[in-house]
C-alpha positions as a printed Julia matrix, in Angstrom:
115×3 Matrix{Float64}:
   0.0    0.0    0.0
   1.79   3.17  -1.34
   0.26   6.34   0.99
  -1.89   8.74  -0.6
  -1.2   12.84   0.17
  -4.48  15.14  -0.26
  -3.1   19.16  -0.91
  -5.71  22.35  -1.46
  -4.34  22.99  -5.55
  -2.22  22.13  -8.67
   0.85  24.16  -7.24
   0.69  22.58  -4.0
   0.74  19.11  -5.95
   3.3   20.35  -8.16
   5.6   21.72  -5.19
   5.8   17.87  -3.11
   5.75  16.16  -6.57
   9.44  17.44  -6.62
  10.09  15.95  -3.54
   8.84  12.82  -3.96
   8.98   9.48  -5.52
   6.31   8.82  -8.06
   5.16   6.01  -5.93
   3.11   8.55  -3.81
  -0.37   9.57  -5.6
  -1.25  13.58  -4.56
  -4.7   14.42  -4.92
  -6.05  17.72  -5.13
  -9.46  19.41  -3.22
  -8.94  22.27  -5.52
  -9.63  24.53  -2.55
 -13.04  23.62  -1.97
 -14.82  20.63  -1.23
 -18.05  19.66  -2.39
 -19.99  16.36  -1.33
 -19.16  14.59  -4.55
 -15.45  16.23  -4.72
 -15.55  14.38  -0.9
 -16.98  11.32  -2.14
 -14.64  10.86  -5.31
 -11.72  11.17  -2.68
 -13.13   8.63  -0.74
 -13.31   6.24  -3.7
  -9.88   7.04  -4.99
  -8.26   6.69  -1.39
 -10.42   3.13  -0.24
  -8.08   2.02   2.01
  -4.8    3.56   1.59
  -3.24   5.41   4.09
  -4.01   9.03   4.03
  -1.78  12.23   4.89
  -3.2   15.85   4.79
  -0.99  18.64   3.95
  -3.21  21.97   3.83
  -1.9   25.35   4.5
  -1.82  27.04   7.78
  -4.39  29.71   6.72
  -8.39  29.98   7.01
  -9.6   27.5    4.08
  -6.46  25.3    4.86
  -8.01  25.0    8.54
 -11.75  24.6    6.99
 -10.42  22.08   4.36
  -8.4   20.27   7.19
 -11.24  19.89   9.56
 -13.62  18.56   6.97
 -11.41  16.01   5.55
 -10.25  14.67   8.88
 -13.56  14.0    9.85
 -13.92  12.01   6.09
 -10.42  10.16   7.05
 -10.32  10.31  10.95
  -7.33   7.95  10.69
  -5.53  10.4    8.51
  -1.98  11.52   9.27
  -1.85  15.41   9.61
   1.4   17.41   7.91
   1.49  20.65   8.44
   3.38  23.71   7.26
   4.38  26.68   9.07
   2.32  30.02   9.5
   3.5   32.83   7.93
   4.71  30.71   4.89
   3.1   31.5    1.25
   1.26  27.66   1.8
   2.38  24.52   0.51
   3.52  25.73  -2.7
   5.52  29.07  -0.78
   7.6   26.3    1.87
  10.91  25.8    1.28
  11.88  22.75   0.48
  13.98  22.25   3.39
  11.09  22.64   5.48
   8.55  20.21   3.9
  11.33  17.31   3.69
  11.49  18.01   7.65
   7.72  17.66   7.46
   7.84  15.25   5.64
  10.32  13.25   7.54
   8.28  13.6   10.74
   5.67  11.89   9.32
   7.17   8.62   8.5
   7.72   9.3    4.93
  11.14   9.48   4.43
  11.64   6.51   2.08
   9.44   8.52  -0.49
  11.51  11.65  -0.69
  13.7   12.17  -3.62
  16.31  14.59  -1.86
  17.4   17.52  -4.0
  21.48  17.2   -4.87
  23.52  19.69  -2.67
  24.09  22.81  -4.05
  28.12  23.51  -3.89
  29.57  26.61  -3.02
């Protein structure tokens, strides 16, 4: 069972698709989250396990709380305030995230810049 990482948008997808391995599906709620947007999730996720990576801002929080009511058992990643959301993090900061939530054989670690 490869996990399964729900983001708000496109960039946000975009942004961890970087970081990862394309093992990892990321879906999108497209920043808002309809019944059947909620049900299609449910169908596409069954029984994989779940991760939620929203931003730390108002409809992050309101997107958040709905869909960890839809997946109670769903692992919670979050990103700092004060950062543009996902898509504004640096990278540094999501593979931390990222690494605190167990997912560290799925990131593709960017090469080391030399000085």
């Amino acid at each position: 069972m490869e996990p399964i990482i729900i983001v708000e948008g496109k960039n946000d997808r975009s942004r961890l698709k970087r970081l990862l391995s394309p093992d990892i599906t990321i879906l999108c709620t497209y920043g808002t989250l309809s019944t059947d947007r909620l049900e299609e999730l449910k169908r596409k996720i069954g029984d994989e396990a779940v991760y939620l990576f929203m931003d730390n801002d108002a409809s992050g929080k309101k997107i958040r709380a709905i869909l960890r009511d839809a997946f109670p058992d769903a692992e919670q990643i979050y990103t700092r305030r004060g950062y543009a959301g996902v898509e504004g993090t640096p990278d540094e900061y999501i593979i931390q995230q990222l690494e605190k939530a167990g997912l560290e054989e799925y990131i593709q670690y960017p090469d080391p810049t030399p000085f």
